[in-house]
N, C-alpha and C positions, 0 to 999 in steps of 0.2 A: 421237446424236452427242455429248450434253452427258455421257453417264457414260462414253463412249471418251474426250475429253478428262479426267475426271477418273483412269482407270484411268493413264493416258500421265503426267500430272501426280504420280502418286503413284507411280510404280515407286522401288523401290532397289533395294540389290548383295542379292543371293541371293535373288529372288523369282523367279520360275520364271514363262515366259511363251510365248506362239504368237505368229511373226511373221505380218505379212500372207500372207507366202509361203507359210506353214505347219510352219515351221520353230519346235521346241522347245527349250527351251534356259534358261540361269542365268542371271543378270545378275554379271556379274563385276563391273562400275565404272558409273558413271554419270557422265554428263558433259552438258551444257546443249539440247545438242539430239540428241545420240546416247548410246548405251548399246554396251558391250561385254557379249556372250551367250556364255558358253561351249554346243556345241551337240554336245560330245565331248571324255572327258579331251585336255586339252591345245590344244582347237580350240577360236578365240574369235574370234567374227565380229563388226563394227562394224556396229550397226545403228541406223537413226534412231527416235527416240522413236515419232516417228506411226506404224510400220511396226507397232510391236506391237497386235496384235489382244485381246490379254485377257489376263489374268494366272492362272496356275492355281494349284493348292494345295487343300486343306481349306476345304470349303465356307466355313467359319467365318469363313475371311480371307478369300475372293475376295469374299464376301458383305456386307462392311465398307461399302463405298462400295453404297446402299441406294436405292429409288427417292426417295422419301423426300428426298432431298438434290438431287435436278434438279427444274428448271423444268416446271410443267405445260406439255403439249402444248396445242400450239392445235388445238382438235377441227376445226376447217375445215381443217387443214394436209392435204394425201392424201398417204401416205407414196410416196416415189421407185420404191419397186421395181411396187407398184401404176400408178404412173403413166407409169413405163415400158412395162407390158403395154399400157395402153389405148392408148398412141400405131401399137403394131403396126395394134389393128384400125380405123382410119382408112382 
């Protein structure tokens, strides 16, 4: 969660990124809580910051924002998708 906030916190205009929805696309403008994507010449969709899932490019840049720079996990923490499964077998 802590390096999707920092991926969301660092976009600008012409980085390239996948929405939640799955949708690819530029960053044309940035603006405080939404972002304009271009996702086809001339097609520019207003999307909100948190909606983007990750930023693409050359490893080199996406790879910028590093483990290294988040908070150790708390090892007693059980991740969500694991603790989802276990509630089925109840």
């Amino acid at each position: 969660m802590r390096k999707h906030q920092l991926v969301v916190s660092s976009l600008r205009t012409g980085d390239e990124v996948v929405t939640a929805g799955g949708v690819y696309g530029t960053i044309t403008s940035v603006d405080e809580d939404t972002l304009a994507v271009e996702v086809a010449p001339g097609v520019v969709l207003r999307v909100l910051r948190s909606a983007v899932t990750s930023r693409i490019g050359p490893l080199d840049e996406v790879d910028e924002i590093d483990e290294g720079d988040m908070d150790e996990v708390d090892e007693d923490t059980e991740p969500v998708a694991e603790a989802a499964a276990g509630e089925d077998d109840l």
